[in-house]
N, C-alpha and C positions, 0 to 999 in steps of 0.2 A: 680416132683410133690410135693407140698407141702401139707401141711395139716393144716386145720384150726379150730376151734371150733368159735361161735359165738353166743355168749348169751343173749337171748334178742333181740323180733323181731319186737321194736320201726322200724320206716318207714324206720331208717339209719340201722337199722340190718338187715332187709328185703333185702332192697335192695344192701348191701352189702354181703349177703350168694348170691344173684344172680350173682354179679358182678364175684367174687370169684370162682363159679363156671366157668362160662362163662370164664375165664382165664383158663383153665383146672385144678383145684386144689381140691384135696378134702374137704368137709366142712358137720359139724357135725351141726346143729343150735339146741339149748338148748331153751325152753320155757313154763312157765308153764301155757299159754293159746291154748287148743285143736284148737282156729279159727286161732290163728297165725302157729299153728304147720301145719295145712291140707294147709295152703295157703300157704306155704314154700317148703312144702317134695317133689312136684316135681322137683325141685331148686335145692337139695341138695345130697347129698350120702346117708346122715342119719337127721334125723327131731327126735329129741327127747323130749318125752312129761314129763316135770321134773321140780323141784324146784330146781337154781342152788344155793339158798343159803345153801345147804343142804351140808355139807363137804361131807358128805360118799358118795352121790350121784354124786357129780364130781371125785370122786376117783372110784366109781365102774363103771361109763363112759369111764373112761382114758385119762381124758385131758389133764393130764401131761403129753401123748405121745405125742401131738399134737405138731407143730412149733409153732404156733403161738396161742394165744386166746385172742377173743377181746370181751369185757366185754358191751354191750349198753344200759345200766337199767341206761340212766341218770339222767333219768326221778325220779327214784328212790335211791337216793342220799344214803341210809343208808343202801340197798340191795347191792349196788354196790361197798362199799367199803368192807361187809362181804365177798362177794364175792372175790375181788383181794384179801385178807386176807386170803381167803382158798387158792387162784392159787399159792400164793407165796409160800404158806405151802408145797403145794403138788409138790413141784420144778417146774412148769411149765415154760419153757425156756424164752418167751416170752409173754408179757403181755401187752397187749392195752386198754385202758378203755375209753367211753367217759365220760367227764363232763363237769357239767350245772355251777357252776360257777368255779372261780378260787381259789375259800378255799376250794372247793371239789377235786379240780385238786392238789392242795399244797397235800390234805389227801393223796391223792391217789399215788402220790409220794413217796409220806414218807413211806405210808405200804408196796412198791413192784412195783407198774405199774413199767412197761420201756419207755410208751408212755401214756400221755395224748390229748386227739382227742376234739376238740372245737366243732363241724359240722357246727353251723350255726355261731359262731364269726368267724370261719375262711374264709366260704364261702360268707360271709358279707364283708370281706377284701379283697376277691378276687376280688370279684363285684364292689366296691368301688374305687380298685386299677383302672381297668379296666375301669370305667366308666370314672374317672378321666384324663385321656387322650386317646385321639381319636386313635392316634396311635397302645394303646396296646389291645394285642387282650384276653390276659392272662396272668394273675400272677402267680406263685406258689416261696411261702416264701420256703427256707432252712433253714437257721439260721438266729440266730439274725444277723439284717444289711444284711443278704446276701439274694438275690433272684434268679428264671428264670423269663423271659417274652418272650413270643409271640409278636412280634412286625413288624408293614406292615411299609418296610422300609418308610426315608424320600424321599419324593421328590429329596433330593440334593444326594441322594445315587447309585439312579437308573441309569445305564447305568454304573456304575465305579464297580475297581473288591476291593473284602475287602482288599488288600495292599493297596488299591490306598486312602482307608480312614479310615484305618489302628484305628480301635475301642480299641485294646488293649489300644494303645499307647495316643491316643485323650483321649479317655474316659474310660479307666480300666476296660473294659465289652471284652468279648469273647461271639464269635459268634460259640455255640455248632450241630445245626445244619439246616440249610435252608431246609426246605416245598415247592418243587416248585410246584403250582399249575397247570402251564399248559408248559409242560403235567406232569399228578402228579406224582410226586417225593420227595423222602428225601437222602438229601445230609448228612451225619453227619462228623464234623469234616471237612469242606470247608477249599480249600485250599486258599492261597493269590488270586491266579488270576481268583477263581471264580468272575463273572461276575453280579453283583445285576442287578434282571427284577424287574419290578415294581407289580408284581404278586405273588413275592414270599413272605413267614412268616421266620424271620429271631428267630430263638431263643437264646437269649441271656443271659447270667449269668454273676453276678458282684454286687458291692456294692449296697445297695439302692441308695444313693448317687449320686454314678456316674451314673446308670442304669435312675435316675429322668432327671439328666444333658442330658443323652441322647433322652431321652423324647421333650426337648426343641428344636432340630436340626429345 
């Protein structure tokens, strides 16, 4: 079980102390509005009512025990970099922060974050990726140039086993692991001679590149 702090309970820290939860982990949410803190603590382990730009007060907290702390005041761009400013001070292992633009994201960088989080440009790209062809059903970027996608195979797929159209090799994508939906199932790591139904979500990982190529079957 891991441990989280979460500061800042804009609709993406809200909903993210739930999430968090819900995976069984424990989470501390930091906030210094009492209507965010009473609408969080049954969510959470610990709801504390606090100013986190406050150094002493994230050091008499103990956030620097924590795995992970993820920063959400992106709203507030000058709070939120005092903030990772403090986490880095106080050794905190891990560091997540969102921000609103990308000179905020470069700051934040530079002081300490380990990850900067986009929420709505990233989930705009998802939407966008996805909307863009009929096919996929889900993006989610890795790194630069690389991706996964959710994809309802093609027509020309169906009934042949993944040797027989051998996606490494055609198109440089790997198939990580089939969704079968009737009856539901997750396959991970399919062998050659699995057999593509026309029902199943194929998840795939590879270049953008080729993974667009593949898009076009």
């Amino acid at each position: 079980m891991r441990q989280f702090v979460v500061i800042g309970l804009s609709s993406f820290g809200y909903y993210l102390c739930r999430q968090l939860t819900q995976r069984g982990h424990q989470v501390m949410a930091i906030d210094r509005s009492s209507a965010k803190i009473e609408s969080v603590q049954q969510s959470v382990e610990k709801a504390v009512l606090a100013d986190a730009v406050d150094k002493d007060t994230l050091s008499r907290l103990g956030v620097a025990d924590a795995d992970v702390v993820i920063v959400c005041l992106g709203e507030e761009i000058d709070s939120s970099i005092l903030v990772t400013l403090h986490l880095r001070e106080l050794g905190v292992k891990e560091i997540w922060v969102k921000a609103m633009t990308e000179d905020h994201g470069k700051i934040l960088h530079m002081i300490g974050a380990n990850n900067v989080i986009f929420p709505e440009r990233d989930m705009a790209e998802r939407v966008a990726y996805s909307l863009s062809s009929a096919n996929v059903l889900e993006h989610i970027p890795l790194a630069a140039g690389y991706s996964i996608i959710e994809l309802a195979p093609p027509a020309s797929f169906v009934g042949k086993t993944l040797g027989e159209i051998d996606l490494p090799k055609k198109y440089g994508v790997m198939v990580l692991v089939i969704k079968e939906l009737i009856p539901e199932n997750v396959v991970s790591m399919p062998s050659a001679a699995y057999r593509i139904k026309d029902s199943d979500i194929l998840v795939v990982t590879g270049k953008d590149s080729d993974l667009k190529r593949l898009q076009t079957v």
